[in-house]
FIFILO-950074 format. One record per residue: x, y, z of N, C-alpha, C in turn; residue number from 1. Coordinates in Angstrom, 1 decimal. Atoms other than C-alpha are relative to their C-alpha. Layout:
N
    n_xx    n_yy    n_zz   ca_xx   ca_yy   ca_zz    c_xx    c_yy    c_zz  panu
       X       Y       Z       X       Y       Z       X       Y       Z   NUM
...
END
This chain:
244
    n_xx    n_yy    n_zz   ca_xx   ca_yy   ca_zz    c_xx    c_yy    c_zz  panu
     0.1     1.0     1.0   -15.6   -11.9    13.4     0.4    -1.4     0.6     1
    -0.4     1.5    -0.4   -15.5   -15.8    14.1     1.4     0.0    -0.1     2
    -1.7     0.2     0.0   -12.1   -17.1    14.2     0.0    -1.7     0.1     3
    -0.4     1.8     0.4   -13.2   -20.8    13.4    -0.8     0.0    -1.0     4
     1.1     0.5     1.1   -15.0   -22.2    10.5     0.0     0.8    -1.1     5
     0.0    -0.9     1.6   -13.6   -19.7     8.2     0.7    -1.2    -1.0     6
    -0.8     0.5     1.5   -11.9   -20.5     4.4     1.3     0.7     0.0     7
    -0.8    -1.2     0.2    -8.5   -18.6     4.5     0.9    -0.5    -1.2     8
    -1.1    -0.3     0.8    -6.0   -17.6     1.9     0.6     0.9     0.3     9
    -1.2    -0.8    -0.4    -2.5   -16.5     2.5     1.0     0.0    -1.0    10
    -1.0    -0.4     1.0    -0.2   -15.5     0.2     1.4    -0.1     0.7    11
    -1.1     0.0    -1.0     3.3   -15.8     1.3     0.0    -1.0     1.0    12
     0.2     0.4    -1.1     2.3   -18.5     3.5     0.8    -1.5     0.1    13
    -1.0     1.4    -0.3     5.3   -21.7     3.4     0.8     0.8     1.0    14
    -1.2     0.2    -0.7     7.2   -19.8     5.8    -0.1     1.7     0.8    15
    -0.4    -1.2    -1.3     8.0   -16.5     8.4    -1.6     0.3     0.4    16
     1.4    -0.7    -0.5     4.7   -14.4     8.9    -1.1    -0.3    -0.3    17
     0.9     1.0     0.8     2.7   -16.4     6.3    -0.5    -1.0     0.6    18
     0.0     0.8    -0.6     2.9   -19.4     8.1    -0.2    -0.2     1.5    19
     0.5    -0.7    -1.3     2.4   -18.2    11.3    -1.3    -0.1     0.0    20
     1.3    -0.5     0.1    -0.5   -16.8    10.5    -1.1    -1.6    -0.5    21
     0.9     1.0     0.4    -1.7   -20.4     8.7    -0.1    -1.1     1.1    22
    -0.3     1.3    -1.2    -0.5   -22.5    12.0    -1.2    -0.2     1.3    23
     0.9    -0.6    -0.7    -2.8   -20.0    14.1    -1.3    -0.9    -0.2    24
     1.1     0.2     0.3    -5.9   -20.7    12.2    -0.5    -1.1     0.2    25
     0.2     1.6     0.1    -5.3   -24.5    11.4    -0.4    -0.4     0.6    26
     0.1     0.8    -1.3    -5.1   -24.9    15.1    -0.9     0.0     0.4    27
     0.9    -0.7    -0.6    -8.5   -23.0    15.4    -0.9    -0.4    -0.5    28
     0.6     0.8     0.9   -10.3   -25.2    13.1    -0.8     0.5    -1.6    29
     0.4    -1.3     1.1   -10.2   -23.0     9.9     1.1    -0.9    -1.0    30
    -0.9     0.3     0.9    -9.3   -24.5     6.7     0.3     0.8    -0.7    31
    -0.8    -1.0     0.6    -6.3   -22.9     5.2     0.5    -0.3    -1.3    32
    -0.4     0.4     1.1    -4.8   -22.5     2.0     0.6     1.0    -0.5    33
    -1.9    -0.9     0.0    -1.0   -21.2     1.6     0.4    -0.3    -1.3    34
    -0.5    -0.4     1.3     0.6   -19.8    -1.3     1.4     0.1     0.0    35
    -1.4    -0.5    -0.2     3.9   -19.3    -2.3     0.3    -0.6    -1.6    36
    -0.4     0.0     1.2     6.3   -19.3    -5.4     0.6    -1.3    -0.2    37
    -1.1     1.3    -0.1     8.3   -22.6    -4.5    -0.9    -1.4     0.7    38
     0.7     0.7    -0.4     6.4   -25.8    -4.5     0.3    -1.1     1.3    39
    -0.6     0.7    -1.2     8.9   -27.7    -2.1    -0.4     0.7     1.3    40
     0.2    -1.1    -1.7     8.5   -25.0     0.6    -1.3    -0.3     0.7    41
     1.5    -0.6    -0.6     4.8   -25.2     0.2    -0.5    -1.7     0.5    42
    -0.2     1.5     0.0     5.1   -28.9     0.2     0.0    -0.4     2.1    43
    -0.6    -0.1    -1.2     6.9   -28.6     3.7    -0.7     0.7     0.9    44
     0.7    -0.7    -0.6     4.8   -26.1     5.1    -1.2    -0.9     0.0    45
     1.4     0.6     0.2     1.6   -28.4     4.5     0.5    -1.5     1.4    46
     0.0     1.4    -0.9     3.1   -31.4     6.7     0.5     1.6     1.6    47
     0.4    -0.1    -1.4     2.9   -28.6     9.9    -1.3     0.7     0.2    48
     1.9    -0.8    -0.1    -1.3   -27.4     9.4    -0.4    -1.5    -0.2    49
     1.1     0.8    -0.1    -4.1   -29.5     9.8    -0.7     0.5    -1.2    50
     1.3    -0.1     0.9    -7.0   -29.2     7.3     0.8     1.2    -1.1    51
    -0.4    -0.9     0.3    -4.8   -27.2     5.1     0.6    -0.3    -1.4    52
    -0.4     0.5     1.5    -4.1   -27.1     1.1     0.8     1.3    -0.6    53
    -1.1    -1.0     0.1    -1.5   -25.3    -0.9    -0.5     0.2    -1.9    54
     0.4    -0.4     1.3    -2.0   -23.3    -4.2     1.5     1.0    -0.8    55
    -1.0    -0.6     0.1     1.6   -22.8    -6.0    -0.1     1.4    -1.3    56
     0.2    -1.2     0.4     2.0   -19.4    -7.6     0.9     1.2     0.2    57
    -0.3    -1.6     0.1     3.5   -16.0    -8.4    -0.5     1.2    -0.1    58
     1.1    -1.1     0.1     1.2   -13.3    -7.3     0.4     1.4    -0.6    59
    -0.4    -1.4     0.4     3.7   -10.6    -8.8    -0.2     0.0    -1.2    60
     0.6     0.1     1.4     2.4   -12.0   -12.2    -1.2     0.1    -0.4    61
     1.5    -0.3     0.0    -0.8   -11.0   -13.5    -0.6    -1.2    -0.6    62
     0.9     1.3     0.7    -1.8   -14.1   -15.5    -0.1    -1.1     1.2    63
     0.0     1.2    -0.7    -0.8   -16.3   -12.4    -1.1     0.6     1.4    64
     1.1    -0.3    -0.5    -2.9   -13.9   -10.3    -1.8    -0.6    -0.4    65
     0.6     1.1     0.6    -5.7   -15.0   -12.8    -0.5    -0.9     0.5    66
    -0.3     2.1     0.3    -5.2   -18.6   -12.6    -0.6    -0.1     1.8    67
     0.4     0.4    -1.5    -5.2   -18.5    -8.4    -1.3     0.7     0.0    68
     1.3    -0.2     0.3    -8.2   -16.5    -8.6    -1.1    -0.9    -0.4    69
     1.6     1.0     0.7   -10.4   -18.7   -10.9     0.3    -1.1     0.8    70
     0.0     1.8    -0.7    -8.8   -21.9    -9.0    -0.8     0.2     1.5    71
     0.4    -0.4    -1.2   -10.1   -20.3    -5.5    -1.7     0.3     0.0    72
     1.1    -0.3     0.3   -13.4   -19.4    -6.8    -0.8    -1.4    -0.9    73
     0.5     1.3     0.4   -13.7   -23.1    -8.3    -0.1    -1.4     1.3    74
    -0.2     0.8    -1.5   -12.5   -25.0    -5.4    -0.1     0.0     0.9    75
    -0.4    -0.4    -1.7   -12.7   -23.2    -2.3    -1.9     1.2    -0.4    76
     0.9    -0.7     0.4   -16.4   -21.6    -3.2    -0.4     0.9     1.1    77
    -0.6    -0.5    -1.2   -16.5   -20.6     0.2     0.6     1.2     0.8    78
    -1.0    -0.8    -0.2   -13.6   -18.7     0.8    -0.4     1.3     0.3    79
     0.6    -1.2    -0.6   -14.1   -15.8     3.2     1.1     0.6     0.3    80
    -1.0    -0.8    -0.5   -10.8   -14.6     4.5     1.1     0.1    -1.1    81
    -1.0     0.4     1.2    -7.9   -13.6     1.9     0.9     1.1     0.9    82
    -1.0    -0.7    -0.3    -4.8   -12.5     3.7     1.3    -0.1    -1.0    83
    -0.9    -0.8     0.9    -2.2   -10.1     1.6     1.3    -0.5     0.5    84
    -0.7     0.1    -0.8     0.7   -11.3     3.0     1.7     0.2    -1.0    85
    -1.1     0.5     1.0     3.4   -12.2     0.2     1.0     1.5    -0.3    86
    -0.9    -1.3     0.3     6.1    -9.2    -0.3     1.3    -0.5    -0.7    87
    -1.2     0.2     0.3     9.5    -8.2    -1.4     0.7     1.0     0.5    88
    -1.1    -1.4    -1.5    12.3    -5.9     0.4     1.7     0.0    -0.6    89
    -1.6     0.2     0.1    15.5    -5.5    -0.9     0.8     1.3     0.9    90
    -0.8    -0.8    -0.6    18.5    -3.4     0.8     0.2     1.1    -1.4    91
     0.0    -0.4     1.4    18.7    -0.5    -1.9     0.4     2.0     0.3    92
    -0.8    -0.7    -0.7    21.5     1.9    -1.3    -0.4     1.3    -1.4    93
     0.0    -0.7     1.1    20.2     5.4    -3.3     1.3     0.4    -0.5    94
    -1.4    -1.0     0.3    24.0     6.9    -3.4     0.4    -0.7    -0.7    95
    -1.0     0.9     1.2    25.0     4.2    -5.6    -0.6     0.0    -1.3    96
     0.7    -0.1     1.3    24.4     4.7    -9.1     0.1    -1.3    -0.8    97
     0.5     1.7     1.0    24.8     0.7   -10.1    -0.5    -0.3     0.6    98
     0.6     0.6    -0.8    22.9     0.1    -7.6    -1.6    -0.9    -0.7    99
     1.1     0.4     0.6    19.7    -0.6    -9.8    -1.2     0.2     0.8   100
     0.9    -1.0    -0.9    17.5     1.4    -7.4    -1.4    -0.1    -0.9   101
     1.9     0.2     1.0    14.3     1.8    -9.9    -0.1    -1.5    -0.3   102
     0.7     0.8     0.3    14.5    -1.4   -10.8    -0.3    -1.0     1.3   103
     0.4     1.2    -1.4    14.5    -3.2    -7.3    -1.4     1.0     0.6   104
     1.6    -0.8    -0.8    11.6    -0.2    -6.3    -0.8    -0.9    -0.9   105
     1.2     0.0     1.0     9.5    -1.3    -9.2    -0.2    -1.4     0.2   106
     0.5     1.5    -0.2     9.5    -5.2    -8.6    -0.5    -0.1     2.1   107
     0.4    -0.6    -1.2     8.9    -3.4    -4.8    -1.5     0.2     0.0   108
     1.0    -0.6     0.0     6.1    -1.6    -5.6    -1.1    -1.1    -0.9   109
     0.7     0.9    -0.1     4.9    -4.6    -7.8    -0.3    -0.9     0.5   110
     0.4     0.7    -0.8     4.9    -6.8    -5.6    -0.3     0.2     1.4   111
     0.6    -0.7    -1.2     3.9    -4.9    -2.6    -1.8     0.5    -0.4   112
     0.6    -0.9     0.2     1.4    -2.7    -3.8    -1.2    -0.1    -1.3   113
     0.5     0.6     1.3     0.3    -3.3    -7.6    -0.9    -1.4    -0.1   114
     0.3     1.7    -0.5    -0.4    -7.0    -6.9    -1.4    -0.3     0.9   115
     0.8    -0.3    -1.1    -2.3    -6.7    -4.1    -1.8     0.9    -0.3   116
     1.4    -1.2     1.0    -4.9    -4.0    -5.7    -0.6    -0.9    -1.2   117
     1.2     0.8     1.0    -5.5    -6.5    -8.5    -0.2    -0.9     0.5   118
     0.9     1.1    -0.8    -5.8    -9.7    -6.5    -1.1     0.5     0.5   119
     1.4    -0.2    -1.1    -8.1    -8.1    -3.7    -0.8     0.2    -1.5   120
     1.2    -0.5     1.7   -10.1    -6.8    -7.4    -0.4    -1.3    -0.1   121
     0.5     0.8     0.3   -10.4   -10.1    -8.2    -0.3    -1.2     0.5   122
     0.6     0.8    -0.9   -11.3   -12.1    -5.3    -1.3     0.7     0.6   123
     1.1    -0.9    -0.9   -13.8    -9.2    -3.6    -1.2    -0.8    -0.6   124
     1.6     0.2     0.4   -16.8   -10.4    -5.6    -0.2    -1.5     0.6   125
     0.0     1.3    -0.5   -16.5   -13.9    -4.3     0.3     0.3     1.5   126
     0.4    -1.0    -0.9   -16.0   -12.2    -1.0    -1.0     0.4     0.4   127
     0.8    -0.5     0.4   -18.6   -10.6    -1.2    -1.6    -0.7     0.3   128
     0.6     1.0    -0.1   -20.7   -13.3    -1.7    -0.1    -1.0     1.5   129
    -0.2     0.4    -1.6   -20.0   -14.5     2.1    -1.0     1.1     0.6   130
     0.8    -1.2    -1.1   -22.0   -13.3     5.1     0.7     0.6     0.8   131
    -1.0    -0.8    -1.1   -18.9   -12.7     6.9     1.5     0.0    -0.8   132
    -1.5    -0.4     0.8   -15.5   -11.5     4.9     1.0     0.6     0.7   133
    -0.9    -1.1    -0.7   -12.4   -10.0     5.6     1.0    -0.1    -1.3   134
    -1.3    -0.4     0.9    -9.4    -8.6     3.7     1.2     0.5     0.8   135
    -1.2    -0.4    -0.7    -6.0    -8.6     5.6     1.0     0.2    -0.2   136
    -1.6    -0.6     0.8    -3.0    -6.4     4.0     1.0     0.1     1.0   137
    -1.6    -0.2    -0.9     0.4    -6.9     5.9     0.9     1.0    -0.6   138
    -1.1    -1.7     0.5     2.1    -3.3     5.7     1.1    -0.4     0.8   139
    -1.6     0.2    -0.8     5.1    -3.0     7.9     0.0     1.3     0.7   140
     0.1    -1.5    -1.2     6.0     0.0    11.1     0.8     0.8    -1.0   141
    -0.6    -0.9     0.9     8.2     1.1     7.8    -1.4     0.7    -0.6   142
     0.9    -0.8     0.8     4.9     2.2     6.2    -0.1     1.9     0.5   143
     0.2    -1.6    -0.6     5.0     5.4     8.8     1.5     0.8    -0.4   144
    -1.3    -0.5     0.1     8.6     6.1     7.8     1.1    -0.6    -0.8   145
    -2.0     0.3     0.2    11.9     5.6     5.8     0.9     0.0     0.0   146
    -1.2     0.3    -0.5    15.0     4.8     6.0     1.1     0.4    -0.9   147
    -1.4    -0.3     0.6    18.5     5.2     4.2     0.3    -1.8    -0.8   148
    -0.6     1.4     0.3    18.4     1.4     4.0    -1.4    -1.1    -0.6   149
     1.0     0.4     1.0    14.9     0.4     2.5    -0.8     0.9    -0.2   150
     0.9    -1.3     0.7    13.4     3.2     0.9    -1.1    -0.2    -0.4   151
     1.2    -0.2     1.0    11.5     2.3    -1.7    -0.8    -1.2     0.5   152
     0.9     1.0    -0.7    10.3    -0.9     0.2    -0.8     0.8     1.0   153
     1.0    -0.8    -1.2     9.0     1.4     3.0    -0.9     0.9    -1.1   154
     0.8    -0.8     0.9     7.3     3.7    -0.1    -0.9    -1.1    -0.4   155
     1.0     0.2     0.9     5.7     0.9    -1.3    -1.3    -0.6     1.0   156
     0.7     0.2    -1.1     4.5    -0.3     2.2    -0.9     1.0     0.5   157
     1.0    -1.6    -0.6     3.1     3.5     2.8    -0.9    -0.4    -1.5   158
     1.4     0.5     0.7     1.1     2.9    -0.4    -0.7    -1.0    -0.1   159
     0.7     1.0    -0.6    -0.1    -0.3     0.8    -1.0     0.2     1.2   160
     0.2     0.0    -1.1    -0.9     1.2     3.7    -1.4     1.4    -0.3   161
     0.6    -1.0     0.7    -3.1     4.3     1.9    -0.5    -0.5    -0.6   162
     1.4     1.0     0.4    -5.2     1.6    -0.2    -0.8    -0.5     0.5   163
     0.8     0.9    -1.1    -5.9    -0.5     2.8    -1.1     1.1     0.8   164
     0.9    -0.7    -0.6    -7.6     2.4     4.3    -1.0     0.7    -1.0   165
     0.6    -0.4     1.2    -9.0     3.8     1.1    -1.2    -1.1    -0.6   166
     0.8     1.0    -0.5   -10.5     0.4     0.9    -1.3    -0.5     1.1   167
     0.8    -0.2    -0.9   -11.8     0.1     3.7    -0.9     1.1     0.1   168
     0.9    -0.7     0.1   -13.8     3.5     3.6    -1.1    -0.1    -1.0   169
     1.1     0.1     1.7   -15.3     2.2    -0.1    -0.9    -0.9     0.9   170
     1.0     1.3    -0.2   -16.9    -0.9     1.8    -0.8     0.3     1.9   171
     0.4     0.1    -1.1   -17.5     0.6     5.4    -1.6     0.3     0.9   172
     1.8     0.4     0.1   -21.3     0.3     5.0    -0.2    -1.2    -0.6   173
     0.4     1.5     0.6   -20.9    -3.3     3.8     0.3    -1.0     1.5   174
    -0.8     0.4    -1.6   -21.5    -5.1     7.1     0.4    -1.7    -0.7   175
    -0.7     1.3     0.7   -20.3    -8.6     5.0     1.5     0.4    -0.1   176
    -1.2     0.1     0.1   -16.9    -7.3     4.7     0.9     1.1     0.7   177
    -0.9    -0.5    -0.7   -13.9    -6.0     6.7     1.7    -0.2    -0.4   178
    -1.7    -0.2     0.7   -10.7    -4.6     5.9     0.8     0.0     0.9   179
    -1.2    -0.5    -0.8    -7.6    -5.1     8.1     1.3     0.1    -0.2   180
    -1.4    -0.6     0.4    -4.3    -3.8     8.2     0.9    -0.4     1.1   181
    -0.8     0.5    -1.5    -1.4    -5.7    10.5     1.1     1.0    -0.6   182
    -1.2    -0.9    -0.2     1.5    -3.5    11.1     1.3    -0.8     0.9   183
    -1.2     0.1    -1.0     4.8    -5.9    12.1     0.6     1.3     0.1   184
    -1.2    -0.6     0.0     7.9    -4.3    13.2     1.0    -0.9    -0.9   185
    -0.6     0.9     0.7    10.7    -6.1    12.1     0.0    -1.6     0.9   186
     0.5     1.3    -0.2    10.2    -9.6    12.7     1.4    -1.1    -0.7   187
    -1.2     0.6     0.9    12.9   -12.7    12.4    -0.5    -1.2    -0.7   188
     0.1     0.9     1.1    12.3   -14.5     9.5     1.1     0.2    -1.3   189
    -0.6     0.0     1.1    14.3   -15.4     6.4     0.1     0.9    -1.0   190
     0.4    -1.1     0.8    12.4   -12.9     4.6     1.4     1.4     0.5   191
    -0.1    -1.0    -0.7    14.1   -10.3     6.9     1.3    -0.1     0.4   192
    -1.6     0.0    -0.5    17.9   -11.6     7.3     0.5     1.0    -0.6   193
    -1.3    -1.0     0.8    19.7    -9.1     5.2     0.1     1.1     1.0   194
    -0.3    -1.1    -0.3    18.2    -6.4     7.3     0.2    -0.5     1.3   195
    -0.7    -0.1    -1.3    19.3    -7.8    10.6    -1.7    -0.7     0.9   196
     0.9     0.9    -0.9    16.1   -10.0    11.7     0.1    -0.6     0.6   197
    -0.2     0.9    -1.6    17.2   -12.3    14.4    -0.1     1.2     0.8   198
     0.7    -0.7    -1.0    16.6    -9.2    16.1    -1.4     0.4     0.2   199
     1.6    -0.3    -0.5    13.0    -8.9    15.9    -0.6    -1.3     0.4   200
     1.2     0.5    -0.7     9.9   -10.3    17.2    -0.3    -1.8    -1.0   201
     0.1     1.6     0.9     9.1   -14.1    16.2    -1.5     0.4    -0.6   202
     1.1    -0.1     0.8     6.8   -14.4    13.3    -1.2    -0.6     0.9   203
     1.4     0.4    -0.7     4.0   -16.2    15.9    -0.6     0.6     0.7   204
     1.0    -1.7    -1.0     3.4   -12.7    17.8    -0.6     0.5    -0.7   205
     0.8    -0.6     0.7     2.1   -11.2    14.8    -0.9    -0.7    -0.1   206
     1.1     0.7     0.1     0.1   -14.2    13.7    -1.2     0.5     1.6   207
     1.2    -0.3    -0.6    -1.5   -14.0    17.3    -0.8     1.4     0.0   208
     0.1    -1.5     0.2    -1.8   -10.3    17.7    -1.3     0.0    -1.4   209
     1.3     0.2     1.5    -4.1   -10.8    14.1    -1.1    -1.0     0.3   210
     1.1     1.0     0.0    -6.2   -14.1    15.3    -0.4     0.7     1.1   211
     1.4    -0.2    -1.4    -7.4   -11.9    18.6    -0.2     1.3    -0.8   212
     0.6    -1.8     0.7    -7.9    -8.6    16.3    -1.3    -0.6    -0.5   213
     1.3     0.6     0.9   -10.1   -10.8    14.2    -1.2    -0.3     1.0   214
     1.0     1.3    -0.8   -11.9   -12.4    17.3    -0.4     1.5     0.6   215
     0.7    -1.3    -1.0   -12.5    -8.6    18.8    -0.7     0.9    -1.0   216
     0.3    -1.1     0.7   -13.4    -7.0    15.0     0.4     1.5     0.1   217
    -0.7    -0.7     0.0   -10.3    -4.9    15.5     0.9     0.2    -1.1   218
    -0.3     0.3     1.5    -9.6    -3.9    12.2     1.6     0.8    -0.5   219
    -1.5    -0.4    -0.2    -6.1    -1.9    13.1     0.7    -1.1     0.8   220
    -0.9     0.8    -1.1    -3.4    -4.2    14.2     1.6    -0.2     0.2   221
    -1.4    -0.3    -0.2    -0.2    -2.9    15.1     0.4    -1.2     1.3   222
    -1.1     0.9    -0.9     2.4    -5.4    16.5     0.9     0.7     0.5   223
    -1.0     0.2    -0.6     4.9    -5.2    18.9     0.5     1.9     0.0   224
    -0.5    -1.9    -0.1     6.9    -1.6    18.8    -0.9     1.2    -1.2   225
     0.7    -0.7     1.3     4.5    -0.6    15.7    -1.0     0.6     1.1   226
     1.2    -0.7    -1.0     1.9     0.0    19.0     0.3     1.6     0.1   227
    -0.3    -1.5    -0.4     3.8     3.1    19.9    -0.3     1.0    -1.4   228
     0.3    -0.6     1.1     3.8     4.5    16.4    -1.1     0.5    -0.5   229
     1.1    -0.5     0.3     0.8     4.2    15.6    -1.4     0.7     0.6   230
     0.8    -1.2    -0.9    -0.9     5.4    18.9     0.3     1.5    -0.3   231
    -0.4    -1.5     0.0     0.9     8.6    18.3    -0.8     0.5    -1.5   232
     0.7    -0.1     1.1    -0.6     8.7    14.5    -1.5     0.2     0.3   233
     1.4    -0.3    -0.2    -3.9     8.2    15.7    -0.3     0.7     0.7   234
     0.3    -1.4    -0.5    -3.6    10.7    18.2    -0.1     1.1    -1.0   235
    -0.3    -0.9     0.8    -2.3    13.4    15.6    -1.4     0.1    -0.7   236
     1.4    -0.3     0.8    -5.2    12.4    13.5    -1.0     0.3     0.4   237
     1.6     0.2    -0.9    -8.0    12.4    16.1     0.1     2.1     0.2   238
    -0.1    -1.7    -0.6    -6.6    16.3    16.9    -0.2     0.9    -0.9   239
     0.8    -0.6     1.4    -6.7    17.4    13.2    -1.5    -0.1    -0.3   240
     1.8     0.2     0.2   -10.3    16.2    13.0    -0.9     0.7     0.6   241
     0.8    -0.5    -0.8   -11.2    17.7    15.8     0.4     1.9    -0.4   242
    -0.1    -0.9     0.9   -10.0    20.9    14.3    -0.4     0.6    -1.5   243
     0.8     0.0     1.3   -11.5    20.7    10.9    -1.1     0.8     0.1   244
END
């Protein structure tokens, strides 16, 4: 797929992986257009892109889903690329019974997972309508596994990670559209301090890792230690198949 002259939307995009990913494009001559819940941030994020507009919002809400929808479909007519980006993660200890476990999974799973299934719904058709599309869901190397220490974020990541491919097989006779799936590891951004992010990877390896997947029509794109993981996955798979 090109990697200039697209339309992009990023969810999540004033700041860590979001922004990365909009700095990439900007630079590539791709007008962008970053999302986020906080209009200062998005404010701030716009004075470092070029050709770049910001559309404020809460995609874990379904009316404000809506709203950015019809505004992207009025304004941005265009609009070919819609990267998934925007999440939520909390630390969510099950042995503790105040912990409030269901309710931090469930604003997890809505805004991981739920969210995500009705936006892409209601941008595809306008999508669609392009000669060249993509759809790019940010899972995480938790999708292959969890932990003791984000559980239900890594569950909602693995059903993120089970649409995007389920997806992808509905449309993989639509040569107008393409489904990809980035796989950080843990990565240091803000998002990511609780669980100990100054030790990972800087949010601008993933962005690149994603603008040369796009430029090769590499629709799997594991970052950094997620490579190992998921070579082993695709082996496992490729051996089952071949046994079927």
């Amino acid at each position: 797929m090109k990697t200039t002259g697209n339309i992009i939307f990023i969810s999540g995009g004033s700041a860590g992986i979001g922004l990365a990913i909009a700095k990439i494009f900007s630079a590539a001559g791709n007008k962008v257009i970053i999302n986020g819940r906080n209009q200062q941030r998005l404010q701030s994020a716009l004075l470092e892109l070029d050709n770049a507009d910001a559309i404020q919002g809460d995609l874990s809400v379904e009316s404000e889903r809506i709203r950015i929808a019809k505004e992207l479909a009025k304004s941005y007519p265009a609009l070919n690329i819609v990267v998934n980006n925007a999440g939520a993660a909390y630390m969510n200890n099950l042995s503790d019974p105040t912990n409030n476990a269901a309710e931090k999974a469930f604003e997890e799973i809505n805004t991981n997972y739920i969210s995500v299934i009705h936006f892409t719904s209601l941008v595809l058709p306008q999508l669609l309508e392009q000669n060249d599309s993509a759809i790019a869901n940010v899972t995480s190397i938790a999708a292959f596994r969890g932990n003791q220490y984000l559980p239900t974020y890594s569950a909602s990541k693995a059903a993120l990670h089970s649409y995007t491919q389920g997806l992808r097989d509905t449309y993989q006779h639509n040569e107008k559209l393409a489904v990809y799936e980035i796989y950080p590891p843990l990565v240091n951004t803000e998002f990511s301090a609780e669980i100990g992010g100054a030790n990972g990877i800087p949010p601008a390896e993933v962005a690149e890792e994603f603008f040369l997947a796009l430029e090769k029509n590499q629709v799997e794109v594991p970052v950094g230690e997620t490579k190992k993981i998921h070579a082993l996955v695709e082996e496992v798979g490729q051996k089952l198949l071949a046994q079927a």
